[in-house]
TORNU-490394 format. One line per 4 residues: number of its first residue (from 1); for each residue x, y, z of C-alpha. Coordinates in nm, 4 decimals, decimal comma. Each point is the difference from the previous one (the first is absolute). Example, Ala and Ser with C-alpha at 12.3 -4.5 7.8 and 13.67 -1.06 7.14 Angstrom:
1	1,2300/-0,4500/0,7800; 0,1370/0,3440/-0,0660
END
This chain:
1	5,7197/5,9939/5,9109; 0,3692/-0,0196/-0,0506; 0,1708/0,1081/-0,3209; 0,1429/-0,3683/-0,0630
5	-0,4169/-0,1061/0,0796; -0,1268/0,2375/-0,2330; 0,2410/-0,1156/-0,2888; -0,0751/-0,3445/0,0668
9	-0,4099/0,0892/-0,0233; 0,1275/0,2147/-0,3111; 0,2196/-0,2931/-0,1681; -0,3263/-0,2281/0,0487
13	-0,2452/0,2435/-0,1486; 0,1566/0,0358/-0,2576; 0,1074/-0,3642/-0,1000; -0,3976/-0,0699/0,0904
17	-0,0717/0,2908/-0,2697; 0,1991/-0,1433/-0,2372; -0,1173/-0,3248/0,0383; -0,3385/0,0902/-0,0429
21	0,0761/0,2058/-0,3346; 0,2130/-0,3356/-0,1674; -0,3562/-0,1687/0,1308; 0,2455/-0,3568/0,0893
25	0,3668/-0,1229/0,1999; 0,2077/-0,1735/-0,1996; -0,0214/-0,3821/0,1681; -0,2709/0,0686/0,1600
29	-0,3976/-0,0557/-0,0471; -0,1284/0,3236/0,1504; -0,2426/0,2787/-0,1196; -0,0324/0,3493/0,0477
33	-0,1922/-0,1197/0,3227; 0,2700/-0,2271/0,1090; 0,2707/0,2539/-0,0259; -0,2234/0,2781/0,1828
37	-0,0486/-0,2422/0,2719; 0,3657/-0,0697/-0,0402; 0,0761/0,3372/0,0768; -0,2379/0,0663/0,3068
41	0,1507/-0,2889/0,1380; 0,4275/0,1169/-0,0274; -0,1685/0,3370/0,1048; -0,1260/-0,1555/0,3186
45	0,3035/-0,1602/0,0870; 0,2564/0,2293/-0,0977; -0,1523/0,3451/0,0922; -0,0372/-0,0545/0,3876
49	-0,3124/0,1582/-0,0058; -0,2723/-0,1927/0,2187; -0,2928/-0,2483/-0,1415; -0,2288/0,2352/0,1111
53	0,1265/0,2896/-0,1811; -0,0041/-0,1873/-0,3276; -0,2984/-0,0785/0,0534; -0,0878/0,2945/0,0418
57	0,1742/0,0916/-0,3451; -0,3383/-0,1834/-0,1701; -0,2819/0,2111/-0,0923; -0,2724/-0,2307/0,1485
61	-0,3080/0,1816/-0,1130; 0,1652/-0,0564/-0,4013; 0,0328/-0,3765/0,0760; -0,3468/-0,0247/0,1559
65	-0,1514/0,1649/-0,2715; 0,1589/-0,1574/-0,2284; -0,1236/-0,2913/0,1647; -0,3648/0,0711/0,0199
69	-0,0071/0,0596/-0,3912; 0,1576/-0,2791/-0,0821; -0,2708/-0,2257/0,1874; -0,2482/0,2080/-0,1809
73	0,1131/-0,0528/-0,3240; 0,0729/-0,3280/0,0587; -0,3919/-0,0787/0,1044; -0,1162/0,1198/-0,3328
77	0,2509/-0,1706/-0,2293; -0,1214/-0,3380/0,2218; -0,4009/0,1316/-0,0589; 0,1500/-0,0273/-0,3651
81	-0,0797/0,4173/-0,0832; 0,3300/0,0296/-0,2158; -0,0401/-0,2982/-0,2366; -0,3367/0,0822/-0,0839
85	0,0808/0,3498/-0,0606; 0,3056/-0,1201/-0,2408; -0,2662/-0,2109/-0,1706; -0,2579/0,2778/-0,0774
89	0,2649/0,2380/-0,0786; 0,1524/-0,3158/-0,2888; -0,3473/-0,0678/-0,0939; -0,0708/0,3561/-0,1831
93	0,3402/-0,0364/-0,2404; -0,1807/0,1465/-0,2569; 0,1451/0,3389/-0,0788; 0,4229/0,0314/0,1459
97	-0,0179/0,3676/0,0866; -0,3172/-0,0673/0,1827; 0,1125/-0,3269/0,1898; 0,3541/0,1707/0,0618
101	-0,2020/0,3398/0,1792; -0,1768/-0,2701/0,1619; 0,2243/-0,1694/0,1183; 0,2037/0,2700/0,1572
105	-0,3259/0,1627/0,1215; -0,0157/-0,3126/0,1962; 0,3263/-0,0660/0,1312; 0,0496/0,3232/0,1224
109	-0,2760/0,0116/0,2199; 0,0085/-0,3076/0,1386; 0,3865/0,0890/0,0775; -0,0954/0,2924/0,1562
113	-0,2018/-0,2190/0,2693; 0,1535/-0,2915/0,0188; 0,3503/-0,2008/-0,0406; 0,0908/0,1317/-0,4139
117	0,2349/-0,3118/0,0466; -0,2658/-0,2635/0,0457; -0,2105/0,1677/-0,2968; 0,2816/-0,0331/-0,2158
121	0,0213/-0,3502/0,1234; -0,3359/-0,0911/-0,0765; -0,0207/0,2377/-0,3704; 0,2567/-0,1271/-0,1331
125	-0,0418/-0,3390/-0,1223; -0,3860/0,0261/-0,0627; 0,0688/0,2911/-0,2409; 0,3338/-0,1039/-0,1671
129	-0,2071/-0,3342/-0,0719; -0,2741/0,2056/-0,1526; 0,1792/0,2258/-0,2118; 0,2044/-0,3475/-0,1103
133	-0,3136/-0,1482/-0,1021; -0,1022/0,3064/-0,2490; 0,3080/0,0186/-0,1217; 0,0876/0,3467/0,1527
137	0,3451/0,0571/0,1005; -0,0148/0,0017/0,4567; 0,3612/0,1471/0,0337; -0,1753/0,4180/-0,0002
141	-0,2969/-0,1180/0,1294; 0,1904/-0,1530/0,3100; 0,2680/0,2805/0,0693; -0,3446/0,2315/-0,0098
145	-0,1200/-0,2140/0,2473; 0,2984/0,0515/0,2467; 0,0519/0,3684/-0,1098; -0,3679/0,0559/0,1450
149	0,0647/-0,1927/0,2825; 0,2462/0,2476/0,0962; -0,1755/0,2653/-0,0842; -0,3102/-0,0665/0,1759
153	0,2244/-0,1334/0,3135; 0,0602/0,3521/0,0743; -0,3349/0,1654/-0,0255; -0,0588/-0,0735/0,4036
157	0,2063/-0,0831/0,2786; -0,0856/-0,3592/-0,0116; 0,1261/-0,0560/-0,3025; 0,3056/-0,1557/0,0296
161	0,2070/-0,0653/0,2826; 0,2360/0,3235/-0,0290; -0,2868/0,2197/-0,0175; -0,1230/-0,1712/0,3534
165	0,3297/0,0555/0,1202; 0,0511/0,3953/-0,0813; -0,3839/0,0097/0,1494; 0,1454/-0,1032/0,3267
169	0,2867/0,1522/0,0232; -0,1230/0,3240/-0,1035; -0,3543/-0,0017/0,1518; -0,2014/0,0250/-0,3505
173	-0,3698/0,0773/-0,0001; -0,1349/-0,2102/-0,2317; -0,2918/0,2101/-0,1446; 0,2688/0,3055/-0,0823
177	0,2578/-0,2704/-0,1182; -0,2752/-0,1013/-0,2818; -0,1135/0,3412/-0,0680; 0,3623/0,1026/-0,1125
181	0,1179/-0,2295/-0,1543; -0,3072/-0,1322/-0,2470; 0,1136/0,2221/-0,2515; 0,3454/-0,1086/-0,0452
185	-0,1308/-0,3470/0,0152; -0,2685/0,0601/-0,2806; 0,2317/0,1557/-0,1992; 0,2427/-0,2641/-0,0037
189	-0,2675/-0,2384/-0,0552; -0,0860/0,1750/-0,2912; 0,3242/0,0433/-0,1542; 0,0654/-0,3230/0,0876
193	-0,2699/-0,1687/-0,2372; 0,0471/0,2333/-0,2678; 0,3721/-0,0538/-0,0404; -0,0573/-0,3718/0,0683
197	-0,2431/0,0305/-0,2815; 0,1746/0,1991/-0,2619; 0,3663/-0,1833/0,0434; -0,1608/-0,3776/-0,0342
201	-0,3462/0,0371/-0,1931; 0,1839/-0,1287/-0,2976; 0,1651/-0,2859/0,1419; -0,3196/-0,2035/0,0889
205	0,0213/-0,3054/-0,1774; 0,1668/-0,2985/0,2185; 0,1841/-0,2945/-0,1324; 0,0231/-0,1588/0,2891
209	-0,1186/-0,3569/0,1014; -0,3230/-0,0055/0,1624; 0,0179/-0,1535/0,3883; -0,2440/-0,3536/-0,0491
213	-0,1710/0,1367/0,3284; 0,0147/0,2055/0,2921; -0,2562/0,0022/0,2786; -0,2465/0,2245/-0,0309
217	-0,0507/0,0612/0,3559; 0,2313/-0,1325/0,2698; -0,2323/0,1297/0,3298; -0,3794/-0,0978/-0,1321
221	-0,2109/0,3027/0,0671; -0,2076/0,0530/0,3234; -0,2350/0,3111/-0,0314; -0,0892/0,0254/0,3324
225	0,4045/-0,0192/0,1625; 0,0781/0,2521/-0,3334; -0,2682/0,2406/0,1306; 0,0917/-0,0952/0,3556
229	0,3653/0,1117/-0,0586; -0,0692/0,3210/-0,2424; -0,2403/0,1205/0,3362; 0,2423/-0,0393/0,2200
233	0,2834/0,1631/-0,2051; -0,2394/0,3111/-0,0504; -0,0679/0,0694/0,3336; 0,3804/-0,0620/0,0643
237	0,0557/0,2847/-0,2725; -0,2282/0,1872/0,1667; 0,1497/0,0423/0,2925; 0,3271/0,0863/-0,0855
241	-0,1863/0,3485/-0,0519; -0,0312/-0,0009/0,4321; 0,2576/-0,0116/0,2391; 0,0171/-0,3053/0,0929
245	0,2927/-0,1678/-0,0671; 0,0466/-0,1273/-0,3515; 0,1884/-0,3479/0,1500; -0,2849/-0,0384/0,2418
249	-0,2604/0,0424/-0,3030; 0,1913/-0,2694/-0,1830; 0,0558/-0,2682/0,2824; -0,3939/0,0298/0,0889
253	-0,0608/-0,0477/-0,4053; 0,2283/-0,3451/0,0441; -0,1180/-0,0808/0,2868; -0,3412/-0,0466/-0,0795
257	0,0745/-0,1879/-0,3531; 0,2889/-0,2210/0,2083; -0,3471/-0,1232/0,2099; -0,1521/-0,1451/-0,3584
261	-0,2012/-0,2933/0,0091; 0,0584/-0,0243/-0,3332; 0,3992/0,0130/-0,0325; 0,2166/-0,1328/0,2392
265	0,3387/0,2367/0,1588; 0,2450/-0,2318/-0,1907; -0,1417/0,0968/-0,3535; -0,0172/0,3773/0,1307
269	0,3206/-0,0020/0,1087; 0,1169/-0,1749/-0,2178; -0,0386/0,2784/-0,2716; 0,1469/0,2521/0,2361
273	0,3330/0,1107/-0,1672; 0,2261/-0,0412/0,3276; 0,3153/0,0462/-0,2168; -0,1087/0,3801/-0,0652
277	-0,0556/-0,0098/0,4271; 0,3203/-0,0838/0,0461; 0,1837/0,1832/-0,2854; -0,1624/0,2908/0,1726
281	0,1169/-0,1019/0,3642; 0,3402/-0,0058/-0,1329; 0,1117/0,3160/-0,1674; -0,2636/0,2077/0,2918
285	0,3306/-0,1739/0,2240; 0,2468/0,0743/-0,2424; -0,0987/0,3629/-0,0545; -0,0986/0,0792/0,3491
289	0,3536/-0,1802/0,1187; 0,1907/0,2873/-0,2930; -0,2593/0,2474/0,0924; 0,1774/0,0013/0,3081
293	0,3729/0,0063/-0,0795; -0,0484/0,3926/-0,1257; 0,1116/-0,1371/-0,3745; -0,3365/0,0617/-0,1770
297	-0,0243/0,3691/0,1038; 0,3506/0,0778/-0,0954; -0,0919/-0,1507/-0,2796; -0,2812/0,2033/-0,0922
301	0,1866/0,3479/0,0729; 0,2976/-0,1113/-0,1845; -0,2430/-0,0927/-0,2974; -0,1794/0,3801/0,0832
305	0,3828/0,1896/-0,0265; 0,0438/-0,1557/-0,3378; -0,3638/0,1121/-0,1316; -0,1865/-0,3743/0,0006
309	-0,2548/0,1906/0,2773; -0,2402/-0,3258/0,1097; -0,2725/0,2216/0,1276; -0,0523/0,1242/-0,3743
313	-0,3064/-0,1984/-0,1597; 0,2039/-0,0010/-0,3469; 0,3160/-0,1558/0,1411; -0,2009/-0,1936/0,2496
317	-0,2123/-0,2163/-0,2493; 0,3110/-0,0407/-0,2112; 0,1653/-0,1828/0,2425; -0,2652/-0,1886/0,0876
321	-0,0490/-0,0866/-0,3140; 0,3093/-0,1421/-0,0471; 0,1052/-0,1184/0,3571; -0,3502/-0,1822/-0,0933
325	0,1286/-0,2092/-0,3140; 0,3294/-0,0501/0,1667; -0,0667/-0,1020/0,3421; -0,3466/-0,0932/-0,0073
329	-0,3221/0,2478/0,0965; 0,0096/-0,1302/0,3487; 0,3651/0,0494/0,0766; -0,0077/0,3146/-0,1545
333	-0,3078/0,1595/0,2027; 0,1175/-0,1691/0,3236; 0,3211/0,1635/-0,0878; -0,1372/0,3848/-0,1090
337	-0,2405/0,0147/0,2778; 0,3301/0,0196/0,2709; 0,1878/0,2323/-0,1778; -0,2963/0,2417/-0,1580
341	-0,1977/0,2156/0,2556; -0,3858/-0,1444/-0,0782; -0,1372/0,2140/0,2081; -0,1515/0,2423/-0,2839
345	-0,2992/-0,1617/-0,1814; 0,1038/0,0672/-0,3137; 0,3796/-0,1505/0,0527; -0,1559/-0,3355/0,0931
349	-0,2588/0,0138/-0,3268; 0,2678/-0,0021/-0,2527; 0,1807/-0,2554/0,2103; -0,2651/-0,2367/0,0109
353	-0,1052/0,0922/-0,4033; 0,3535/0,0002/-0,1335; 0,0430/-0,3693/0,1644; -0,2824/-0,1088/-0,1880
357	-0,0081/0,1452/-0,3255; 0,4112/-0,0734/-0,0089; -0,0899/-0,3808/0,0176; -0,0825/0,0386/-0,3299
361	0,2789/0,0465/-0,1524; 0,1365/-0,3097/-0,0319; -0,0689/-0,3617/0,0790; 0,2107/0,0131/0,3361
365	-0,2078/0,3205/0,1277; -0,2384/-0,1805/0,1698; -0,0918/-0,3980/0,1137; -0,3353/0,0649/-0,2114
369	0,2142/0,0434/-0,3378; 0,1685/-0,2682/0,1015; -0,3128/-0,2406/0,1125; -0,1105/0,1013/-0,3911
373	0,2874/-0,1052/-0,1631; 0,0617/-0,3292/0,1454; -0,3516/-0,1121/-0,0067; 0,0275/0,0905/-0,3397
377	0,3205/-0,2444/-0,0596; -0,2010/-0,2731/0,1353; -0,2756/0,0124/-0,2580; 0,2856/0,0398/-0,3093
381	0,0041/0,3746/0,0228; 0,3549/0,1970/-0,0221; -0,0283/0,3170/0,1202; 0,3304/0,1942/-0,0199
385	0,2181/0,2497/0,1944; -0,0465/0,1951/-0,3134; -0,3843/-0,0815/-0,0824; -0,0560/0,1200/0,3142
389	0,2140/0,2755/0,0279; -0,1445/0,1511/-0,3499; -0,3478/0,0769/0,1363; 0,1516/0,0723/0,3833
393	0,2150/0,2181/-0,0718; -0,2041/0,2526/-0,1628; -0,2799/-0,0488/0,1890; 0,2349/0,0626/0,3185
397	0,1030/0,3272/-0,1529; -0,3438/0,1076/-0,1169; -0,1322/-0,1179/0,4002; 0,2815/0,2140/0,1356
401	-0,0263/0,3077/-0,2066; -0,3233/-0,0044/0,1075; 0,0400/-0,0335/0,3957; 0,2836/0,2679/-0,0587
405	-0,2676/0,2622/-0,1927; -0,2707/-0,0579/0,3211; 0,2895/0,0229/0,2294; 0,0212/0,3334/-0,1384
409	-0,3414/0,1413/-0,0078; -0,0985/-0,1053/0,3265; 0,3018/0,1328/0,2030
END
């Protein structure tokens, strides 16, 4: 690749980048998505680097994985499992601290298995309409619930799409992935509801306007498809403890709920969240295409002369935490993963842990905060930069600390 080349792939990384952290064009209707797609395209025309080497840029075992759980999620919000979750969970309002542990309980293991995105979908307005109805104040209720999506996201490799990503890339065994990280994820659970607790327990009363109705249950619920799908997901789970390949696990899961008698492709599909696909597809072309140029390694030893050393877990989760809040979690891991060596277990762990814990930390960490917020605005419900920054922020700090500490024991 020739110097002017490599400028040219550098000049549209970095306007992609920046882009992507402003989150819009001026004039122009695009997305985060749009612009990453954007950018893969410029880099395809401007780089003179061949189809098939862009293509060869994409990490296709992250996209079909990705794929496989989004079909699997998909069948059990359609078999109506989420909604009638929300609505037991709403139904036992009867002591706050109870229904808030609850409710995080809940949310974070579901996340952990499935998309956290469609379970904050789903949550949201069933419990915000709840709490409405007693007169209990949703706003801490509903940044607990995306705090403990987050959380829980990152208590497997499954949980979330970065986490799938850094599994690939770095080769992850899923049983030792678990094993280590539980702890941090427990704790931050844990500190998580308590500070949750203690910061709003005296701000409870709502004066809100209650919503006349909401439904109580947009997918009806079909015991035998719920039971159907929660089989197939545990032998999927199951598995991912052999060595067979964790995107061949997850295409035979879809596979066998995309040949449903009971729902057709279109309404499977349909719930598949293609923009996160292609958001994906993008910036694996945009990195791989800067990868390439040299400019990320220079990058990381000019970084290493002036003491910001990547390969440190400290300085690592740092920056992921904020690359995270400025960029977006996705952009950021795609980013770390091709200038920080993954190789080492433990290098990848705090990775994939500091992405998910940093989404917390304010409402543009991750797309679940902001699922929560705007479902929230729909049903009358203002939830702030600074509402939710007041519980995230802490809780962010407390999560990290305590990564940091078991980073420390361990190694």
């Amino acid at each position: 690749m020739s110097v002017y080349i490599a400028r040219a792939v550098l000049a549209i990384f970095a306007l992609t980048y920046l882009g992507i952290a402003v989150g819009r064009v001026p004039g122009l209707k695009l997305n985060r998505t749009g612009i990453a797609l954007l950018g893969a395209i410029a880099i395809m025309i401007f780089s003179g680097l061949s189809t098939t080497t862009m293509v060869g840029f994409i990490n296709w075992p992250t996209i079909l994985l990705l794929f496989g759980f989004f079909v699997l999620s998909a069948q059990l919000q359609l078999s109506g499992l989420f909604d009638k979750i929300a609505n037991n969970i709403s139904a036992r309002l009867g002591n706050p601290a109870r229904f808030l542990l609850t409710l995080m309980l809940v949310t974070a293991g579901l996340s952990a298995f499935l998309n956290h995105d469609i379970v904050c979908y789903v949550f949201t307005p069933i419990v915000a309409t709840t709490l409405l109805r007693r007169r209990v104040n949703p706003v801490p209720f509903l940044i607990a619930l995306a705090v403990a999506s987050n959380i829980g996201a990152a208590a497997t490799l499954v949980g979330n799409p970065q986490d799938m990503m850094i599994a690939e890339v770095a080769g992850l065994d899923f049983g030792r992935y678990v094993l280590w990280c539980i702890t941090p994820v427990v704790f931050a659970l844990g500190c998580a509801y308590g500070l949750i607790w203690m910061m709003s327990r005296h701000d409870l009363v709502s004066t809100a306007p209650v919503p006349a109705s909401v439904e109580p249950s947009h997918y009806p619920f079909n015991r035998p498809h719920t039971i159907k799908g929660l089989v197939i997901l545990g032998l999927a789970i199951a598995f991912f403890f052999s060595s067979v390949p964790k995107e061949i696990i997850a295409l035979t899961a879809a596979a066998i709920h995309l040949a449903s008698p009971k729902y057709g492709t279109e309404d499977l599909l349909g719930l598949v969240d293609w923009s996160i696909l292609v958001l994906f597809m993008g910036l694996f072309v945009v990195t791989g295409a800067f990868q390439a140029t040299g400019y990320g390694d220079q990058a990381v030893q000019w970084l290493a002369r002036g003491g910001l050393n990547l390969q440190s877990p400290s300085i690592l989760a740092l920056v992921t935490v904020g690359l995270s809040n400025l960029i977006g979690n996705s952009a950021a891991v795609l980013l770390l993963v091709k200038v920080v060596n993954v190789s080492h277990p433990a290098t990848a762990y705090v990775l994939a842990l500091a992405n998910s814990f940093g989404g917390s930390l304010i409402i543009l960490g991750s797309v679940s905060n902001i699922i929560v917020v705007q479902q929230a605005r729909e049903l009358g419900i203002n939830i702030s930069f600074r509402d939710f920054a007041r519980l995230g922020v802490p809780v962010t700090l407390a999560a990290m600390a305590g990564l940091l500490a078991w980073v420390a024991l361990v190694t």
